[in-house]
C-alpha positions as CSV (number, residue, x, y, z in Angstrom):
1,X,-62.5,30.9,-50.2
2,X,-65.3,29.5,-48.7
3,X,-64.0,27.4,-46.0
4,X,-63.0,28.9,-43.0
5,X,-59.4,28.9,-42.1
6,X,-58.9,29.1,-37.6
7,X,-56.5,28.8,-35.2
8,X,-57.5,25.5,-33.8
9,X,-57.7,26.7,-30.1
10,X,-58.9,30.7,-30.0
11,X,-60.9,30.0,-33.7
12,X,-59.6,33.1,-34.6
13,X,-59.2,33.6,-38.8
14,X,-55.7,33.2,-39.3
15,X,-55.9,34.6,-42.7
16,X,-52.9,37.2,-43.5
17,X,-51.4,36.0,-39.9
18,X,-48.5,33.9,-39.2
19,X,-49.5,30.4,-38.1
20,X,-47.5,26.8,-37.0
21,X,-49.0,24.0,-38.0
22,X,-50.0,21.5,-35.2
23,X,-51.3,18.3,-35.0
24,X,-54.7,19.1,-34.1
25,X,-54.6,21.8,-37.1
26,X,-52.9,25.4,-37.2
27,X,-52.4,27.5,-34.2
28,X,-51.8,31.0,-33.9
29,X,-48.5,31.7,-32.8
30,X,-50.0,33.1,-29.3
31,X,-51.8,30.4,-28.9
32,X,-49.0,27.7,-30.3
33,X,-46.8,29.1,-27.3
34,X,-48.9,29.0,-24.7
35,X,-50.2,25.1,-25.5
36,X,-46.9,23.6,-26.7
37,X,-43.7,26.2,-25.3
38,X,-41.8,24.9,-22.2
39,X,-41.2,27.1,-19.8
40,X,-37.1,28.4,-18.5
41,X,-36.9,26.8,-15.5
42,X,-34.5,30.2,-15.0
43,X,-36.5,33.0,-16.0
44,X,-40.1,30.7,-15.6
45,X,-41.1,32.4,-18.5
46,X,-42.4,30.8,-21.4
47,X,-39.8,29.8,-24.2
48,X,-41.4,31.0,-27.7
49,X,-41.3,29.1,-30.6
50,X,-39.0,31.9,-32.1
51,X,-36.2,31.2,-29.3
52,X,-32.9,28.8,-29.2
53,X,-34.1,26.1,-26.3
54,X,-31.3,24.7,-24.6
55,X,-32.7,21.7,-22.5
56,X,-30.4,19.6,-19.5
57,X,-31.9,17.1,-17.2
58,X,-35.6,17.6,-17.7
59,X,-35.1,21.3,-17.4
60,X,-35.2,23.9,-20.4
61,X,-33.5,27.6,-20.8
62,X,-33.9,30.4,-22.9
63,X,-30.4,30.5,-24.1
64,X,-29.6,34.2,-22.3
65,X,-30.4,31.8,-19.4
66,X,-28.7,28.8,-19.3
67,X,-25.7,30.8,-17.5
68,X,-23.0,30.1,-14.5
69,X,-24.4,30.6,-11.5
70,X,-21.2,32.3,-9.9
71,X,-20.0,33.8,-13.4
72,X,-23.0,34.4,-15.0
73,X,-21.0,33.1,-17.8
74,X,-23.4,31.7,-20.9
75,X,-23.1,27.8,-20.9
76,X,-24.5,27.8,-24.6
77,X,-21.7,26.2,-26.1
78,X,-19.3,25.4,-23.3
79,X,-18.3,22.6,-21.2
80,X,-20.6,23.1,-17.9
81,X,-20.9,20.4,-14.6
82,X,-24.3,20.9,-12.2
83,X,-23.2,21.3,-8.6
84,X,-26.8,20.4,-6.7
85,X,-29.2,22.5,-9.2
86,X,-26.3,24.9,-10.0
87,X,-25.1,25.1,-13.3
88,X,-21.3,25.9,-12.9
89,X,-18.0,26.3,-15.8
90,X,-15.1,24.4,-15.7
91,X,-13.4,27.3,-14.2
92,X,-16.2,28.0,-11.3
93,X,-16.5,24.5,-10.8
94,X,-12.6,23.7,-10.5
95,X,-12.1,26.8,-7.8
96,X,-14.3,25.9,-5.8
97,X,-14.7,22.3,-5.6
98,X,-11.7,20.5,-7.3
99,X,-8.4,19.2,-5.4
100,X,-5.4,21.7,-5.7
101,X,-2.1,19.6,-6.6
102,X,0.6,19.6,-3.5
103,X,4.0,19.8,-6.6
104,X,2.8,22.4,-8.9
105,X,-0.2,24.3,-7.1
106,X,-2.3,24.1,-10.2
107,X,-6.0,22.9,-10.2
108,X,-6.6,19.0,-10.5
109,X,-9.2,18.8,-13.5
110,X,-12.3,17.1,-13.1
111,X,-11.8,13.5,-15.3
112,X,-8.2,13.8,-15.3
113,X,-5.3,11.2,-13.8
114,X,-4.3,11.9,-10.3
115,X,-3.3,10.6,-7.1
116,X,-4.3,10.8,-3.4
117,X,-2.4,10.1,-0.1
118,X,-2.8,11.3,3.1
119,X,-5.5,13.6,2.3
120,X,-3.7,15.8,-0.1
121,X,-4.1,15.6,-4.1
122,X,-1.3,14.8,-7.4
123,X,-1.4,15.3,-10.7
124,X,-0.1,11.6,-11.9
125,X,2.9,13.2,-13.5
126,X,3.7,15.5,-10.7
127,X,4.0,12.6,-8.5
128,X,7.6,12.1,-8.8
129,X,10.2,10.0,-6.7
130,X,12.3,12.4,-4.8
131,X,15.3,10.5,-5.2
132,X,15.2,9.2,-9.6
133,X,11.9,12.5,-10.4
134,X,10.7,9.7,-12.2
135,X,6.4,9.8,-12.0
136,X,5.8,7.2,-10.0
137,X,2.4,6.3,-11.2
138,X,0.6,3.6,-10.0
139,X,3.9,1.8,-8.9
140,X,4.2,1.4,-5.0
141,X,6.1,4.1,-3.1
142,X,7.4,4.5,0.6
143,X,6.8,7.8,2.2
144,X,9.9,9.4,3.9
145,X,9.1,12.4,6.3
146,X,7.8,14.7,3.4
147,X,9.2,12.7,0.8
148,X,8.1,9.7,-1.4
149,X,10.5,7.4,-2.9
150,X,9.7,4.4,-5.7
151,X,10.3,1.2,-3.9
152,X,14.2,0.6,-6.0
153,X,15.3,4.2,-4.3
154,X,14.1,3.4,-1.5
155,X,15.9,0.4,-1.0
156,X,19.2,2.4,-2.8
157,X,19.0,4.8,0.1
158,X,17.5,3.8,3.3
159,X,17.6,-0.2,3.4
160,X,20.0,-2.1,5.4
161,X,22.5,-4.2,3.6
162,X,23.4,-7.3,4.2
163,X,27.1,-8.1,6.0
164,X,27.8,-10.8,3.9
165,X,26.9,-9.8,0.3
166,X,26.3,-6.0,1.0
167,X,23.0,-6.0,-1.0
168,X,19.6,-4.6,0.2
169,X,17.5,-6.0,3.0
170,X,14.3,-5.3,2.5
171,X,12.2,-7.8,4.3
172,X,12.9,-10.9,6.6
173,X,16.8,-11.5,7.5
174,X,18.7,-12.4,10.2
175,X,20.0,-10.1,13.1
176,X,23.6,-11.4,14.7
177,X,26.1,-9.3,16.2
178,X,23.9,-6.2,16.0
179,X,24.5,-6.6,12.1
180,X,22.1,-7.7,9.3
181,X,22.2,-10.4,7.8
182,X,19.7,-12.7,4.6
183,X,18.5,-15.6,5.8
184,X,19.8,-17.4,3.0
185,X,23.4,-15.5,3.6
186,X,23.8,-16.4,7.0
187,X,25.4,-19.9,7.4
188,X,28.0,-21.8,9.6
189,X,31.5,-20.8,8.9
190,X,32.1,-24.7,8.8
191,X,29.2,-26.5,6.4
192,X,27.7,-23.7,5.1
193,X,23.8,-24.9,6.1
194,X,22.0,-22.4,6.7
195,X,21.6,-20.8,10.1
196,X,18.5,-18.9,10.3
197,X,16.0,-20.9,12.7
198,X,18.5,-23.4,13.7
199,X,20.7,-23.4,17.0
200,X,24.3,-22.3,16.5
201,X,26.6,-20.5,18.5
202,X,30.0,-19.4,17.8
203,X,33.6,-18.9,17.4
204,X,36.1,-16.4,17.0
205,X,33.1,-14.2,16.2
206,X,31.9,-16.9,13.4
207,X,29.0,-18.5,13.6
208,X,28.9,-22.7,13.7
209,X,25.8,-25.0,13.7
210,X,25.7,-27.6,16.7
211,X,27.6,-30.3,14.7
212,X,30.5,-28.2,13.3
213,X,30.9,-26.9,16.6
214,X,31.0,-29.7,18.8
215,X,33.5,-31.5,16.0
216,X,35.9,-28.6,15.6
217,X,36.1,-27.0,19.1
218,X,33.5,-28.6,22.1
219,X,35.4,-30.9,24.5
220,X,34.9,-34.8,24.3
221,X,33.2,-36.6,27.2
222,X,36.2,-38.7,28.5
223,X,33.4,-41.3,28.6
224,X,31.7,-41.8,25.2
225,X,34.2,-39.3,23.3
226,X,31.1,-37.1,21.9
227,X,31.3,-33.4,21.9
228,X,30.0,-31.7,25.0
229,X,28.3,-28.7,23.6
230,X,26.1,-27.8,26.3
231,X,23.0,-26.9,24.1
232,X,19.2,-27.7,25.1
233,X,20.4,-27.2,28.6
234,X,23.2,-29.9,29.3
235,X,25.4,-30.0,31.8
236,X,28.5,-31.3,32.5
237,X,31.0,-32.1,35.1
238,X,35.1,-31.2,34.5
239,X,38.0,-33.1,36.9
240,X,41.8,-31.6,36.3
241,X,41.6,-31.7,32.6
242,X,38.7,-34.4,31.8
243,X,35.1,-33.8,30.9
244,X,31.8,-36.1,31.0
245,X,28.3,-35.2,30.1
246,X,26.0,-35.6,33.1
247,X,24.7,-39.1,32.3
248,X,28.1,-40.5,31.3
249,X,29.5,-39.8,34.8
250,X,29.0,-42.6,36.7
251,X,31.5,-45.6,38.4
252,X,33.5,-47.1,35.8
253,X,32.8,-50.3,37.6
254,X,28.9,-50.1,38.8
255,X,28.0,-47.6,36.8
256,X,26.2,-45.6,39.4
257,X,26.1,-42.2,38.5
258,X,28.5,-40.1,40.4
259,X,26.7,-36.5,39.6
260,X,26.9,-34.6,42.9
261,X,28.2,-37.4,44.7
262,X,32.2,-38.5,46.0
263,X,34.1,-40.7,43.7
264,X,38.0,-41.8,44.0
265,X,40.4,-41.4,40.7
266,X,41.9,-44.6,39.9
267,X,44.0,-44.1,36.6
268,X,41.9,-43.4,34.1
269,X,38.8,-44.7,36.1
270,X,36.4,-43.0,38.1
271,X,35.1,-45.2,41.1
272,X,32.4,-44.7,44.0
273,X,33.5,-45.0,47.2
274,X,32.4,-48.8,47.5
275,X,33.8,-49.9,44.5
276,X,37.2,-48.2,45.3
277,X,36.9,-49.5,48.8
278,X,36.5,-53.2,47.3
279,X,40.0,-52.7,45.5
């Protein structure tokens, strides 16, 4: 042959030699590696052509390199996580970074379902009720001391029940009688309207809105025959066994109102002293 054949950088014959073809022309392998090879970013030696390159986030290995860095186990064909620019295993990774579940005292896996409370770390499904051991998921719960209950156990075991229908109160109600009561359960003994916000007193240890009460037991003004209930504040004024409200007690004859004054019985007649005196 009469044209020369040369590695394209040293021009060195490559006749009889190995060579890699490049794009400038044909390289000797020396000088192939030291133009085109990366370099382990481990080792920082140059990574021949000959070698299995493993490459991760702009950064290249020899494969003997790309290792754990606590193990020292190869990473070559196993799942692997970078911790800051350490290249951990599952396993290194997991002991020394991951959550440790509070039930079963196993290692929470990177990626996998879980949940957190109160600083401390589940598996989903080892997050159970401690009443049904049903997973509770992403359901609500109500934490008990060291327990967690689903909100239906809850209820079951620790809410108060009603007095009148005996079923779970779990928010709002009435209080009467140191007892618990739903709004829409407690009502006057009479009627049956609903109590809850309204004035009512009561009776024989039963409760009565304003209008059953005054109808069934208050005592009638002798004056207008209304009920005297005494609710908002009113008063009243009693004589042997008759009753007036405040602004009904006045002279049967003037009508000047006898509160906190004298007055004279005449029958069924109350009088002031000048009307009585003009009998």
């Amino acid at each position: 042959m009469t044209d020369g054949f040369d590695c394209a950088s040293c021009k060195e014959s490559l006749y009889g030699r190995k060579y890699i073809q490049g794009d400038e022309g044909p390289f000797c392998i020396p000088c192939y590696d030291s133009h085109f090879a990366n370099t382990c970013d481990e080792c920082k030696e140059l990574i021949g052509h000959d070698c299995r390159e493993l490459y991760y986030e702009d950064r290249h290995y020899h494969e003997g390199c790309f290792r754990c860095f606590r193990c020292d186990r190869s990473l070559a064909d196993e799942p692997f996580t970078c911790q800051g620019q350490e290249l951990l295993c599952n396993g290194c990774y997991c002991r020394e970074f991951s959550s440790q579940c509070v039930a079963c005292q196993q290692v929470v896996m990177p990626g996998s379902r879980k949940l957190e409370y109160n600083g401390q770390t589940w598996h989903e499904h080892c997050f159970i009720c401690s009443s049904c051991q049903q997973p509770i998921g992403a359901r609500s719960f109500i934490p008990e001391q060291s327990d967690y209950y689903c909100v239906p156990c809850y209820e079951s075991k620790f809410a108060p029940r009603c007095t009148h229908c005996k079923k779970s109160l779990t928010k709002g109600g009435v209080t009467y009688r140191d007892e618990p009561w739903h709004k829409e359960c407690f009502v006057c003994a009479g009627c049956k309207a609903p109590l809850a916000g309204q004035q009512f007193t009561s009776q024989e240890d039963q409760p009565y809105c304003v209008k059953c009460f005054g109808s069934l037991y208050a005592k009638k003004c002798s004056a207008c025959a209304k009920p005297i209930t005494g609710f908002g504040g009113g008063k009243y004024v009693s004589f042997e066994d008759r009753h007036w409200h405040h602004n009904c007690f006045s002279c049967s004859r003037c009508a000047t109102s006898l509160v906190g004054k004298g007055f004279i019985p005449d029958n069924d007649e109350i009088l002031c002293r000048e009307c009585a005196g003009n009998l």
